[in-house]
Every structure is written in C-alpha cells, then in structure tokens.
C-alpha positions in Angstrom: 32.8 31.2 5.1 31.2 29.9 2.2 31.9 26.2 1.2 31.1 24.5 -1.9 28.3 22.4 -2.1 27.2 19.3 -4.6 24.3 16.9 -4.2 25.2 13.5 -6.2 23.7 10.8 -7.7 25.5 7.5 -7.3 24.9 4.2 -8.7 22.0 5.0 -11.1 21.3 3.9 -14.7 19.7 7.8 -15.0 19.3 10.6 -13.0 17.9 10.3 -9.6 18.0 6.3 -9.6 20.6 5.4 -7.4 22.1 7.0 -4.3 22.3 10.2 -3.2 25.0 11.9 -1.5 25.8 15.5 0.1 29.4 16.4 -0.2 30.7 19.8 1.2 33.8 20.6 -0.2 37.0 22.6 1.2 35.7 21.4 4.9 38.6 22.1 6.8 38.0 23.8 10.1 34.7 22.2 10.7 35.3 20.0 13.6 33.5 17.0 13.9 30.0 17.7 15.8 29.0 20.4 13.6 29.6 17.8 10.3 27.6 15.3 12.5 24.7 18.2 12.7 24.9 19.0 9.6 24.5 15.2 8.1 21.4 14.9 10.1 20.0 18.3 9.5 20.2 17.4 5.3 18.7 13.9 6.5 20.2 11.7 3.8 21.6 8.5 4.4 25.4 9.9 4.4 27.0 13.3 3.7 30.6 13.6 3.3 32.8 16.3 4.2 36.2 16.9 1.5 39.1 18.1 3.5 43.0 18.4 2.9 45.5 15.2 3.3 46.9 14.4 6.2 49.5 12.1 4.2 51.2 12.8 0.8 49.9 9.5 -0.4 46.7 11.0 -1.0 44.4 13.4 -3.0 41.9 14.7 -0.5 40.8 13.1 2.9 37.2 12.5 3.6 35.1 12.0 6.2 31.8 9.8 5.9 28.7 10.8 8.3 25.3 8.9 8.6 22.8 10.2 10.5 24.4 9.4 13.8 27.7 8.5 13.6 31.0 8.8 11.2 32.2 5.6 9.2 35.5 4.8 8.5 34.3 4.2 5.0 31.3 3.7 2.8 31.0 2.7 -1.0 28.6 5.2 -2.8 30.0 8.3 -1.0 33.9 7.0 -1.7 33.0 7.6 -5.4 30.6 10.2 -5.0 33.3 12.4 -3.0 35.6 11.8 -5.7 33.1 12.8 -8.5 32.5 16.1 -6.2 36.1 16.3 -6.1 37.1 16.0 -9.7 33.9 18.1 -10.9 35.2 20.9 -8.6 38.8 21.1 -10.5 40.4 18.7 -8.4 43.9 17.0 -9.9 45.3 13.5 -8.9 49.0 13.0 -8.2 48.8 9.6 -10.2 47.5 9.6 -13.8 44.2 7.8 -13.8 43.9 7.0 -10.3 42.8 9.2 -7.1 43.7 8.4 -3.8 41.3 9.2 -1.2 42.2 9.4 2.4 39.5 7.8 5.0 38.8 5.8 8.3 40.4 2.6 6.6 43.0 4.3 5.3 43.7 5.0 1.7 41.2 3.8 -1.0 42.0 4.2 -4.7 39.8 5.5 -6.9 40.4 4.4 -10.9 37.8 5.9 -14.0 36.1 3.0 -15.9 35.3 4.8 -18.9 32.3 7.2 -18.0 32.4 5.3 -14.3 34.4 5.6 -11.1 35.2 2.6 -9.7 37.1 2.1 -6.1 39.3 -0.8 -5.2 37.2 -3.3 -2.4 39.2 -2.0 1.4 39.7 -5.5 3.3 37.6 -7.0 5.3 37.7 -6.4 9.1 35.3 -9.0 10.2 35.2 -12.4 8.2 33.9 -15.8 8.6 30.9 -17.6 9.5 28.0 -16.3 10.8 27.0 -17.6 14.7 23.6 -19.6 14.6 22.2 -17.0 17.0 23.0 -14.3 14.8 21.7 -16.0 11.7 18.5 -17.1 13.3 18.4 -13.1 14.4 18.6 -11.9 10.9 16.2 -14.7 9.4 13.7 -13.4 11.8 14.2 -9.5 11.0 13.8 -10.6 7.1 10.4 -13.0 8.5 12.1 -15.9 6.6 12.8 -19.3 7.7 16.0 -20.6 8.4 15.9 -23.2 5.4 15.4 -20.5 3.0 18.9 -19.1 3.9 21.7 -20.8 1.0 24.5 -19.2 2.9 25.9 -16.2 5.2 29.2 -14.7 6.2 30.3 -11.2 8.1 31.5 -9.0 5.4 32.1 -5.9 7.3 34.4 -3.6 5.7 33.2 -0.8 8.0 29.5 -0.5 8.3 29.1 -4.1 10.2 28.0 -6.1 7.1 26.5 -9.5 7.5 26.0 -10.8 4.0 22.7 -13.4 3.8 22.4 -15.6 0.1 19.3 -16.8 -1.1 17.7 -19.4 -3.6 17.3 -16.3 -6.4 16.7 -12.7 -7.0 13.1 -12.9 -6.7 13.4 -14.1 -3.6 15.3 -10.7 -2.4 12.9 -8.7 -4.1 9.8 -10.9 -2.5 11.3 -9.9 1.0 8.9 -8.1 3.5 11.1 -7.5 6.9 9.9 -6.7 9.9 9.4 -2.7 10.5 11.8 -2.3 13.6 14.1 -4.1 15.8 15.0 -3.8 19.0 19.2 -3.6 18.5 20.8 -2.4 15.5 21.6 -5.0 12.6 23.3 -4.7 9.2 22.4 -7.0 6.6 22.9 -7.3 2.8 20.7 -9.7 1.3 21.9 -11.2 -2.2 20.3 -13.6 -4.7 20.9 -14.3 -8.4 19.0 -13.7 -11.2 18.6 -15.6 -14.2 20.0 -15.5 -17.5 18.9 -12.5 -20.1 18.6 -10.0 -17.8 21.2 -6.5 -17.6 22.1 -7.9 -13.8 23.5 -11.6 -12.8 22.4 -10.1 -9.1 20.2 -8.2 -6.8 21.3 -7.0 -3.8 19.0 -5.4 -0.9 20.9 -3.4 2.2 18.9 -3.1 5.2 19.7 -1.6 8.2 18.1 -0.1 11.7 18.2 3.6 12.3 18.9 5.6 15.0 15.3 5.4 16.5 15.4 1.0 15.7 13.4 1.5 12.4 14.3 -1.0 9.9 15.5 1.0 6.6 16.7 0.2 3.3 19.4 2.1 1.3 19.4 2.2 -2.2 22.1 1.5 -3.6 25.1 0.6 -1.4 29.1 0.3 -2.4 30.4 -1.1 0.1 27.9 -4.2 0.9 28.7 -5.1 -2.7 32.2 -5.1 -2.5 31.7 -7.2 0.8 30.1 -9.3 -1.0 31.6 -9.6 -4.0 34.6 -10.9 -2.0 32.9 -13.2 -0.3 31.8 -14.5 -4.0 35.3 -14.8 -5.3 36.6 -16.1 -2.6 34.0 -19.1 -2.2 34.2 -19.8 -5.6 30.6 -18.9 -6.3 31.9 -15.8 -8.8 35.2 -16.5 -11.4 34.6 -12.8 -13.4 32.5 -9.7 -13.2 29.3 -8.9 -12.9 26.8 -6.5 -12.3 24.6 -6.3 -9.2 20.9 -4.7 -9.3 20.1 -2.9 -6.4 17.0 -0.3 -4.9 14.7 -2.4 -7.2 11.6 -2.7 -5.0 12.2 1.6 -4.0 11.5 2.1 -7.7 15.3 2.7 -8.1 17.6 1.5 -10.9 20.6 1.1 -9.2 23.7 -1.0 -11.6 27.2 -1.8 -9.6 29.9 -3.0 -12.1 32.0 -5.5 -10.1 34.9 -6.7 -11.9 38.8 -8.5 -11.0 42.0 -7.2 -12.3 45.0 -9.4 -12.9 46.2 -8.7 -9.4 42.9 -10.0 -8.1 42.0 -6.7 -6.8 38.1 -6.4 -7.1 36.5 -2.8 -8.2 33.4 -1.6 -7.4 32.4 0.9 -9.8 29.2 2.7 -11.2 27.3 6.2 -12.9 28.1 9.6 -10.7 26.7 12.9 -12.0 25.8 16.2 -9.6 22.1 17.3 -9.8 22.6 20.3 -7.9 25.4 22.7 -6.8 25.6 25.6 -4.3 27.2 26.8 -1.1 27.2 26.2 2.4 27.5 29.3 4.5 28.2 28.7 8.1 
C-alpha cells in the first residue's frame, strides 16, 4: 500500500542547512526489520516511521531508526516527525502542544513561533566521566587531556558523553581521528564570543556501523544533553542558541531556552523539501 512520504530539513537557518530526516507516514503494519531496511537503504543518518498511539496520552507514536539500530529517541527527528505530522493534516489533542509517543516515553512537542521546539527527556546516564573514558575520547578528538575544561555523560538515548572546551574555535579547529576501534558518542561544546548570532558551537561525532568516525549536522538531543548539563552546573542562567554543522558548510541554529517550571526546550526551523509515497 502506498504510504506518505516527506524528506525534512531540521535545524537550518535556510533550506538544506541543517538535518535531514525521512519520515514515512501512516507506518502501521510495517514490522520492525523492514523499517530497519528501509532506514539503511535511504542512507541518512535517521528515518522515522509515524504510527498510531499506543496510549491516549499521545498524538502519534514514532519510531526512530539509524542506520543500524532503533533509538528510543533522537532530537532533530522528534521535531521533524512532528512537522511531517502536522504538514500532513495531523490535529493535537492539547491546544499548542503535540504529544509524541517514543522509546522514552512521551515527549511534548510546543510551536515557538515559526519553530517547533520539544521539552529536554531526562537523562539516563549522568555524572562524571571515568578517566579512562575521557583519556579515550581526548585521543579520538587527537587533543590533550589539558585542553579538555570539563565532561559529563549526557545520554538521553543515543549514549552522549558531553566534552567542554576553552572556546568555539577550538571545536571548530578539531581534526579527529578517521575511525575507532569500538563505538563512541561524543558531543563536543565550546563558547563563542560576544557579537556573534550563537553563544555556542556544538559538534556531534560518532562511529558507524563499519567504526568510521562521522559527524552529524545538526543534533537535538546532544544539545538538550547538554544544555542540561549547562543549567544545572551553573555555567548557563537563560537561553541561548547553539551553532552546529559549521565546519560541513552547514548553518545549523538550536534555540535553547527555560520556562518558569525549569523545563528546558530545544527548538529550531523545519520545512519539507520533498514529498511523495512509499509503495511497498
């Protein structure tokens, strides 16, 4: 049967310059392995598949593929889904607000004027990071140990460890080793200086099935990880926005702001660039 079809652009300040996202719409029936096949036959770094509730809570469920495995969530195709949702006539229960159904659980999803923005999931892995884990991530990013301010596992899914250093340029001036020999999952942040349309860049790099070291775009959920992990040392007090996919000639711009609650959103641009059908 034929299923809707959108390919979205998440994150970017225009089109195609943040992250792009398959979502296949009105997926029910599919069983998992051929939505596994099909994420790594479209070869993008995560295509979601939109199917019914399984709780009344919720709007749609959705589930998250990479290119070998399924997430229990992931930032840019949380807000992508719901743009793919909403664009295809979908209608939230709560005025204002969808809630998506996923690994974690459910994730609310709020407009912020022409953005979506989704509320931060908790952390499942906190706290320091071991020194033989840190000296492991300061070697995949050929850095020494002393150029490393801070780091913490932010994992709210993927497996984020979350590395600080002295300033943007110094993210940007990273050059990290090509491959490793077991996976790893690090976001790299660094702030910038005043004047500038971000206080942050942020760089997500992470091995692939075959141990190649690859960099994603623009990513949601490192940078609500991380903008936890800000908050909650003290380093952050308000919003901000993050710069990320700089140095692969993206212009990715992730709105991070508190509400009154001290919930954190994470929101940013969606548009679909194309539209069709997938017939299976």
């Amino acid at each position: 049967m034929p299923r809707p079809f959108q390919l979205v652009d998440v994150f970017g300040r225009g089109d195609f310059t943040g992250n792009p996202l398959a979502v296949v719409l009105d997926a029910d029936g599919l069983d998992g392995e051929t939505m596994q096949r099909i994420a790594c036959w479209l070869n993008l770094s995560e295509t979601t598949f939109l199917l019914k509730p399984t709780t009344p809570e919720a709007d749609y469920r959705v589930r998250i593929f990479t290119l070998d495995r399924e997430l229990p969530f992931a930032g840019h195709p949380t807000l992508g889904s719901c743009h793919a949702w909403l664009a295809a006539g979908g209608k939230s229960r709560r005025a204002g607000e969808v809630v998506q159904d996923c690994g974690v659980g459910l994730v609310h999803v709020r407009r912020d004027g022409e953005r979506l923005a989704f509320a931060a999931p908790p952390l499942i892995r906190t706290g320091a990071v071991e020194a033989a884990d840190l000296a492991e991530a300061a070697r995949v990013l050929r850095i020494g140990l002393d150029e490393i301010v801070d780091a913490h596992w932010v994992d709210n899914g993927p497996g984020w460890m979350a590395v600080r250093l002295k300033s943007a340029n110094a993210v940007l001036a990273l050059d990290p080793v090509r491959a490793h020999d077991r996976p790893v999952v690090l976001g790299v942040v660094g702030a910038h200086g005043p004047g500038g349309d971000a206080e942050y860049e942020i760089r997500a790099l992470f091995t692939d099935p075959c141990g190649a070291i690859v960099e994603d775009p623009v990513t949601g959920s490192l940078n609500a990880s991380v903008a936890q992990w800000l908050f909650a040392s003290g380093e952050r007090g308000d919003g901000y926005v993050a710069a990320q996919g700089t140095r692969l000639g993206r212009e990715g711009r992730v709105y991070i702001d508190r509400d009154g609650a001290g919930e954190i959103w994470v929101g940013g641009a969606v548009r679909t660039l194309f539209s069709g059908q997938l017939v299976d």
